[in-house]
Each structure stands twice: as C-alpha cells, then as structure tokens.
DRENTOR-934768 format. One record per residue (C-alpha): residue number from 0; residue in one letter; x, y, z. Coordinates in nm, 3 decimals, padded with zeros to 5 digits. Layout:
! residues N
NUM A X Y Z;
...
This chain:
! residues 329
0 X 03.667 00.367 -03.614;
1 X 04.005 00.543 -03.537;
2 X 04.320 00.283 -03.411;
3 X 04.560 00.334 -03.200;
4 X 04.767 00.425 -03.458;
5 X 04.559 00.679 -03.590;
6 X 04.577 00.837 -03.295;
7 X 04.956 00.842 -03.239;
8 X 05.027 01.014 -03.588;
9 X 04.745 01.242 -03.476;
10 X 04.920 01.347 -03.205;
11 X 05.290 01.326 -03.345;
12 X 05.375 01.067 -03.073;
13 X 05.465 00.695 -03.070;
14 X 05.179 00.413 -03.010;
15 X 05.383 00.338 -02.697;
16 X 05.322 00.670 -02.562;
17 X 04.950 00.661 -02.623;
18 X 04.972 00.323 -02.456;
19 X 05.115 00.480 -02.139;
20 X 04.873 00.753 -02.126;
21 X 04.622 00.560 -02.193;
22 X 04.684 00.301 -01.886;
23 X 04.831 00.549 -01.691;
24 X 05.115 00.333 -01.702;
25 X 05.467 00.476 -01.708;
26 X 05.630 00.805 -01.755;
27 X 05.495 01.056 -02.053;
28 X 05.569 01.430 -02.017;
29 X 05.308 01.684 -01.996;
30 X 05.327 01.841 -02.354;
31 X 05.292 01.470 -02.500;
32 X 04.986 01.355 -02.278;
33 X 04.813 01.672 -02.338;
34 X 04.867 01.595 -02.724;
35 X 04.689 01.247 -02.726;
36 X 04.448 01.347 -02.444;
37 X 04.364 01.580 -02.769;
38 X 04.365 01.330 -02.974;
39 X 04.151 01.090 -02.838;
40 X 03.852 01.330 -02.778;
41 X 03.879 01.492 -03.120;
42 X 03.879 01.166 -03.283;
43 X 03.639 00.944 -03.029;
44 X 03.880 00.661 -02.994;
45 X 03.754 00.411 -02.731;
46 X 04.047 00.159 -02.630;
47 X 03.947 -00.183 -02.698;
48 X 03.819 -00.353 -02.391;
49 X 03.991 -00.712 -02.563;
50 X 04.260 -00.529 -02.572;
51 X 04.299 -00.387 -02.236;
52 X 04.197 -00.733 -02.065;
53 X 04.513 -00.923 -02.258;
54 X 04.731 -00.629 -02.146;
55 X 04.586 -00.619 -01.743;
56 X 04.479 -00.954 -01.725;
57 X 04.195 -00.773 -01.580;
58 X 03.826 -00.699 -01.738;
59 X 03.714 -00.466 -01.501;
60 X 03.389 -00.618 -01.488;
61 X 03.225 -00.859 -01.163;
62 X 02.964 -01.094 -01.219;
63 X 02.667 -01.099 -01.011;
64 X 02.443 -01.422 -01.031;
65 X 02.040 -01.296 -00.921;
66 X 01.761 -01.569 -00.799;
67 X 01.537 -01.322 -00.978;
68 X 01.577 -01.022 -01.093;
69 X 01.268 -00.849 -01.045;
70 X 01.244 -00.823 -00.660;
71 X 01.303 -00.534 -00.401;
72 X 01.555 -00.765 -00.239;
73 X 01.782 -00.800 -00.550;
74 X 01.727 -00.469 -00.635;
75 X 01.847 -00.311 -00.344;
76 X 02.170 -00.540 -00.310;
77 X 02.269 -00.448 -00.639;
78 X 02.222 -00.110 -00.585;
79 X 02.411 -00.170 -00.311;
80 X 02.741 -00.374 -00.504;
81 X 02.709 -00.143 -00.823;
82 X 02.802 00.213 -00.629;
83 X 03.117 00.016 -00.427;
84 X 03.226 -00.154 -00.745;
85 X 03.214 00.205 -00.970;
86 X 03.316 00.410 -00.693;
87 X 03.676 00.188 -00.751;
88 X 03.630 00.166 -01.132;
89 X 03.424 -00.169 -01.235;
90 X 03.082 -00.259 -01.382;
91 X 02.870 -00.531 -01.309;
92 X 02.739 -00.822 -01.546;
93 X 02.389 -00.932 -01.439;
94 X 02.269 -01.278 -01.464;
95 X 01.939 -01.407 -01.336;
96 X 01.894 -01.763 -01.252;
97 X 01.525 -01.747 -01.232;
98 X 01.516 -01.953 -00.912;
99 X 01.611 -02.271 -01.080;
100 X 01.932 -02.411 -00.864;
101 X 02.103 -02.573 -01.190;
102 X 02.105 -02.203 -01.350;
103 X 02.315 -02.101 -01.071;
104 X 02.605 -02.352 -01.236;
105 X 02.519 -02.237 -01.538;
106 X 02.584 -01.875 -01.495;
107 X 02.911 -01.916 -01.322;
108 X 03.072 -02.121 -01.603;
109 X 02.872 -01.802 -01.837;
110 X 03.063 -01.581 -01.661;
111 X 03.375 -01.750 -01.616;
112 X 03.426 -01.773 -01.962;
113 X 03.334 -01.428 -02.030;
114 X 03.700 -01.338 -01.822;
115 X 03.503 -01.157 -01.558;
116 X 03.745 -01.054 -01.209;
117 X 03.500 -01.189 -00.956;
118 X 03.161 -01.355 -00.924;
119 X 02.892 -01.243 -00.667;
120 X 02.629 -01.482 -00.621;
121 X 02.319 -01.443 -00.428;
122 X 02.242 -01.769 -00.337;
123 X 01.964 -02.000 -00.309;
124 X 02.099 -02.330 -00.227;
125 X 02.411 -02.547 -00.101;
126 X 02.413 -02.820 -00.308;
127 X 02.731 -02.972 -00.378;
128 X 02.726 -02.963 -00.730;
129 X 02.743 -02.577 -00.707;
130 X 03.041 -02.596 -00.450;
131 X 03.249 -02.773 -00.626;
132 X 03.151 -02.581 -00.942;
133 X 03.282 -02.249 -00.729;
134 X 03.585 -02.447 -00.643;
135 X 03.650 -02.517 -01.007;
136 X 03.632 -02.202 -01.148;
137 X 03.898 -02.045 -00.909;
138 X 03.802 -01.708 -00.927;
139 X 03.714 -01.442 -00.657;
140 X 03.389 -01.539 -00.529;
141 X 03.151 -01.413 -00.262;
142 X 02.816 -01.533 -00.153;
143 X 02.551 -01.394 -00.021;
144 X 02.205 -01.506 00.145;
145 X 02.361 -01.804 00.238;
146 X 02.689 -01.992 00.410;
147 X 02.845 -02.172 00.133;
148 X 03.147 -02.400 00.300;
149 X 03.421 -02.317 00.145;
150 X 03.336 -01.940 00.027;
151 X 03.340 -01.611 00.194;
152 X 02.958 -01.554 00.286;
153 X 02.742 -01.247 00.387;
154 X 02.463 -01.363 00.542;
155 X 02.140 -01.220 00.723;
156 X 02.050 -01.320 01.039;
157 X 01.780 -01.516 00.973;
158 X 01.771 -01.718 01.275;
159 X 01.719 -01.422 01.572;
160 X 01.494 -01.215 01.288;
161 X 01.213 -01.472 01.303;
162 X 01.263 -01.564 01.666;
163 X 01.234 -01.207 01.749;
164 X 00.933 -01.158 01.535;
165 X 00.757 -01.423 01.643;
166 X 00.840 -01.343 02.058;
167 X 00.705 -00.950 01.983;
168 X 00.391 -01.158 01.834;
169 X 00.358 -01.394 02.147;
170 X 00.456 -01.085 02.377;
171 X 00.140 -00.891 02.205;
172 X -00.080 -01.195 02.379;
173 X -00.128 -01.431 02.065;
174 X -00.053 -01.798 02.141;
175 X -00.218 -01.925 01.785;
176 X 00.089 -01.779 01.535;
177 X 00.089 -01.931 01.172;
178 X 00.366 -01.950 00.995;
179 X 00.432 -01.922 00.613;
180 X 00.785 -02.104 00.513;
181 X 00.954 -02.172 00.209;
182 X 01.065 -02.521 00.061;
183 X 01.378 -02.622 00.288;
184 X 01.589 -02.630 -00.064;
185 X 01.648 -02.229 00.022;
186 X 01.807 -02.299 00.374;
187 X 01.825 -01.935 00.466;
188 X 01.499 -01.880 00.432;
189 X 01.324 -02.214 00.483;
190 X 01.507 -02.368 00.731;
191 X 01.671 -02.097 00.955;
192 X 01.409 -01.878 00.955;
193 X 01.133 -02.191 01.038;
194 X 01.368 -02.278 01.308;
195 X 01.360 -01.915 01.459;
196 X 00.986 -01.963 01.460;
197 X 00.980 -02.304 01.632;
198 X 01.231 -02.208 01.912;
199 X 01.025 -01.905 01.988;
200 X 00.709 -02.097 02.016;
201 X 00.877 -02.334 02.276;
202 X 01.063 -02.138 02.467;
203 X 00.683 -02.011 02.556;
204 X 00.541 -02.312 02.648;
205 X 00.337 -02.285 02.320;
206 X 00.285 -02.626 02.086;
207 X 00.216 -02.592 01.674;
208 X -00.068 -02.705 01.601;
209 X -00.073 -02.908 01.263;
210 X -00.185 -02.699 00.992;
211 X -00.002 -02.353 01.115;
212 X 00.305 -02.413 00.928;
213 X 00.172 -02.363 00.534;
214 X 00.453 -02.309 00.184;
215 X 00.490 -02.076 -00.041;
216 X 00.705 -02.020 -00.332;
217 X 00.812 -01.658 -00.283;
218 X 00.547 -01.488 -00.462;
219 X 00.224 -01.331 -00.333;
220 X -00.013 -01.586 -00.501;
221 X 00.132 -01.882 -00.255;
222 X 00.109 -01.670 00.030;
223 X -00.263 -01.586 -00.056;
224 X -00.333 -01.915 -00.075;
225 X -00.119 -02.039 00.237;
226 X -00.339 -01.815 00.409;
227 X -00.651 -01.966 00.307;
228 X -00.505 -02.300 00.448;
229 X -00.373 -02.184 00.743;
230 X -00.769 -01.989 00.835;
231 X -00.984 -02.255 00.646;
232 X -00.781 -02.594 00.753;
233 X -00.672 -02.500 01.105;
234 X -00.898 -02.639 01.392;
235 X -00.773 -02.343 01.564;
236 X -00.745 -02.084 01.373;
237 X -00.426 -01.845 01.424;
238 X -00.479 -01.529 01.582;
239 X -00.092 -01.406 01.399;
240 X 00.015 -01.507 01.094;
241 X 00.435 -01.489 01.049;
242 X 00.518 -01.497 00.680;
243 X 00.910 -01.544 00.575;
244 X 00.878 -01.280 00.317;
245 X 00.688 -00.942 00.261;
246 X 00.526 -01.110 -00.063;
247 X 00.350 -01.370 00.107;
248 X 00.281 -01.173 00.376;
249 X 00.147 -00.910 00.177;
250 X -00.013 -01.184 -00.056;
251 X -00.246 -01.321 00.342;
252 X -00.331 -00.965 00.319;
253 X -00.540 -01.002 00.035;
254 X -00.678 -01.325 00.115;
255 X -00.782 -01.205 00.443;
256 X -00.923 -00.883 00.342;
257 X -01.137 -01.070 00.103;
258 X -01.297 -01.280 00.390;
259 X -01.327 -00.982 00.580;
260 X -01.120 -01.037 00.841;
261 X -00.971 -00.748 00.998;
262 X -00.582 -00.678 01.052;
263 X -00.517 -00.684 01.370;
264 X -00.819 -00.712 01.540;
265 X -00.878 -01.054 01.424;
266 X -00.535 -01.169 01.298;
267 X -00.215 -01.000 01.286;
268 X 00.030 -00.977 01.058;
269 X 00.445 -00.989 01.005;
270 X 00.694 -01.010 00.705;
271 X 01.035 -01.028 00.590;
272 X 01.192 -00.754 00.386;
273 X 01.087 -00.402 00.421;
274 X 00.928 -00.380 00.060;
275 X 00.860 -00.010 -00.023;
276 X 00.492 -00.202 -00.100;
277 X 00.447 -00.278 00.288;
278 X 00.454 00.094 00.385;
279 X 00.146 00.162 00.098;
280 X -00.066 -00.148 00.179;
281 X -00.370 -00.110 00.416;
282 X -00.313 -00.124 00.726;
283 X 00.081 -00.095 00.679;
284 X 00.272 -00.432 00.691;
285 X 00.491 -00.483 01.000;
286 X 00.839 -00.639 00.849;
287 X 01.189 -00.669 00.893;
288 X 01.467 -00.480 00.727;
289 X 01.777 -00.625 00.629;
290 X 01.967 -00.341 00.490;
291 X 02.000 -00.483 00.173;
292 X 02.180 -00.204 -00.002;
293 X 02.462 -00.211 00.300;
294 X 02.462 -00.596 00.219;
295 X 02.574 -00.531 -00.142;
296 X 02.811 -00.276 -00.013;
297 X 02.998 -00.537 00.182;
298 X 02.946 -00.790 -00.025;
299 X 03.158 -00.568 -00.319;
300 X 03.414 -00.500 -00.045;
301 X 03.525 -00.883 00.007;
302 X 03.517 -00.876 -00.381;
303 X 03.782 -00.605 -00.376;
304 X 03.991 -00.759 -00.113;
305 X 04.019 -01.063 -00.274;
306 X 04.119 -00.846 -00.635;
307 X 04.393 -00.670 -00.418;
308 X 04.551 -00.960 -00.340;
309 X 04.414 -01.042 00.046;
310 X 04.371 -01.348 00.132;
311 X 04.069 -01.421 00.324;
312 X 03.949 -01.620 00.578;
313 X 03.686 -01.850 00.414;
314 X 03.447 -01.608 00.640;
315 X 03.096 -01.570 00.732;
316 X 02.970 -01.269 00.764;
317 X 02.634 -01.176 00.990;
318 X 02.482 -00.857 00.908;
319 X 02.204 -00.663 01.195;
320 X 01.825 -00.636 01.117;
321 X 01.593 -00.426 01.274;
322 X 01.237 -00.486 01.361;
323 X 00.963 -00.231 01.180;
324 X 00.625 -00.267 01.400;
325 X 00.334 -00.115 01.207;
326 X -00.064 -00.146 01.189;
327 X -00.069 -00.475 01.082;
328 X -00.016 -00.595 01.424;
C-alpha cells in the first residue's frame, strides 16, 4: 500500500505539498498538483481516514440511530438524510436499535466513540436516561419522530393526522371507529396519535366504547390479532377500524378478509404511513403520508447547521401530512 511518501518522490514534490493538494488546503501551483493528482491515480493511494480525522478534527461521517431497520419508514428517511449528507460530502453510519429503548444509549456512546460529527436519532422514547445520555455526549444531535427537551426535533404531526383521519371516518357516517394504538412508551405514536383519535370522537358527540381501543406492537401480526379483538370482543362491533400504522392496518386486513368481512361495506379501513404495500393490497389501504424522505432531508440540514457552526434554537420542528383516501374506506 503506497504512503504518502511514496507518493511525493513519485511526483518529485514535498509530502507537504501532497498534503495541500490533498486537503485542498493552501497554495500549490498548477504544474505541482497536476504531478501528484498523477501520482495518486497511478499508484491508488487512498489518504488514511485516521489520518485525515486527527488533521480536521472532522470524520466526515454522521451517525444515524434506526428503531428498526427493515421498515418503509426508516427506509425512506434515510434515503432522505443520505442524498443531503453526500450532496455536501459525508456518509452515514447505520445503527439499529431493534426497538429496545436501552439500545438507543447504547448506540450513541457506539458512535460517540467511533469520532462521528453528528448523531441522528430516530426516536422511540423520552426517557431521561437517554436525555441526559445526549447531553453527555456533546455532539451535534438531531431527533426525529419525537420532541426530545433539550434537542432540536423534527417531528410529524401526529396529533391533527389522526384527528383528521378519524373526522373523514365519522364524516363518511360511521359512529362505531376502532382504534389500534401502540404502547404509550412510543409517545408519538401511542399517545399523540390516541389523543387525535379521542378528541375527534368527542368533539362528535360520540363515546368509546370499551373494547375499541386494542395494541399492537408495530408489526402486522398484532394488528391481525387487534382486529380479532376489536370484531370478536366488542358488544358493538366497529363499523371503521383506525390503525396507527399501515402494518397493523394492513395486518386487520387479513384478519378481516379471513372472516369474510368486506372492506368497506362492512368495516372500513385507515393507516399510517403510505407503505408502497398499501397501494398493492386488496382493496387499496387508505393511509397517511408523512413525507418521510423530505423528513430526512431536513433532518440532515439541522445536522449541517449545527457542523457550520450555527447555533440553534433547541427547536421543534412540525412537518405537513396529507390524507390518501382509497378503497378501503
């Protein structure tokens, strides 16, 4: 593996020089730069990433903390945070927590010690442990999903999402909506978006019945079976069912499909997330888009503020949403 060294005798210049070109740091005349430009492709010499972090203080690489790498959701944001970041010269470091809350502490220390220039963390919970773990580590740091005190946060509108979805269901005539929530550990999603419902229901005159509000866990087995509760347990049973996410949602689908009960003649049907799988499900799913990748966009913008030197406002951010009505109501 060539040095820089070899590469300065290569081409007749001092390891200074290649140091400038290199870096783009300082002046080097054209006959010289084109001579270790040369160089470096006719030898393959790749500058030592060590190296250039002790000299820059800078890695050129942000950390970005997933609840679980697999989903749309994730996918999308990243997407999203990946084209701003490259599009101004840095790479991304991926780690997944898995859903597990203490994994999120975990994989900031990971990446704190791995010199990254900024953590984004899409975030699950607000426990204090984790602030004060963000606090610690003194690095830049944005959030996203939920409002973190203390931290710069891009957050979806969770609250007027489900409180419009669940008015367009009441508005449509149904006065028996279920609703599908999460554990209230993920406030975001399992309290703000439960409250959306709630206020929606009341500001209609309508009461919840016990047994319409049934948990999931995110994944389309929970909402199959919070479907069966919410049909088999109810004494009325729901003529809408809202689910916080287009997995459950999707995962009542196939419950009620197997029961034969037909979307939306009998009971209708509304998600969270604009999955590409809720356009190619039977009948189409009726869901809410949050413009994920434009999330991640943003989200690597405050990240690049805060590298240039601004000083923010300990912010929260709302992003828009937009209502997708399809056959499943």
């Amino acid at each position: 593996m060539p040095t820089i060294k070899d590469v300065a005798k290569r081409a007749g210049v001092s390891r200074t020089t290649v140091s400038r070109v290199l870096n783009d740091n300082g002046y080097v005349s054209h006959e010289a730069r084109q001579r270790v430009v040369e160089a470096v492709e006719e030898m393959g010499y790749i500058p030592s990433a060590h190296a250039k972090t002790m000299r820059t203080k800078r890695s050129g690489v942000i950390g970005v903390i997933l609840p679980r790498i697999s989903t749309e959701t994730a996918s999308r944001v990243v997407n999203g945070i990946e084209k701003e970041l490259a599009a101004n010269g840095y790479q991304i470091l991926l780690t997944n927590t898995q859903l597990q809350p203490e994994k999120e502490i975990q994989n900031i220390k990971l990446l704190k010690s791995r010199q990254v220039d900024g953590i984004i963390l899409l975030a699950t919970n607000r426990n204090q442990d984790l602030l004060d773990t963000i606090s610690e580590a003194s690095i830049p740091f944005v959030a996203i999903g939920q409002e973190l005190s203390g931290v710069t946060s891009v957050v979806y509108d969770d609250y007027h999402s489900a409180f419009s979805v669940t008015e367009l269901l009441i508005e449509k005539g149904h006065r028996n909506v279920g609703f599908i929530g999460v554990p209230e550990t993920d406030h975001a999603v399992g309290v703000i978006r439960k409250q959306g419902y709630l206020d929606a229901m009341e500001k209609h005159g309508l009461r919840v019945e016990e047994g319409w509000i049934q948990y999931g866990n995110f994944t389309f087995e929970s909402g199959y079976e919070a479907a069966s509760q919410l049909v088999e347990q109810s004494e009325r049973r729901p003529t809408a069912i809202f689910a916080v996410t287009d997995r459950m949602a999707i995962g009542a689908l196939g419950f009620l499909k197997e029961q034969n009960i037909r979307i939306p003649e009998d009971i209708a049907l509304f998600g969270i997330g604009a999955s590409d799988l809720s356009r190619h499900v039977t009948p189409p799913l009726s869901t809410v888009d949050y413009f994920n990748e434009d999330a991640g966009q943003k989200t690597a913008q405050l990240i690049l503020e805060q590298l240039s030197g601004k000083v923010l406002e300990k912010e929260k951010i709302k992003l828009d949403y937009r209502l997708i009505e399809r056959d499943s109501v």
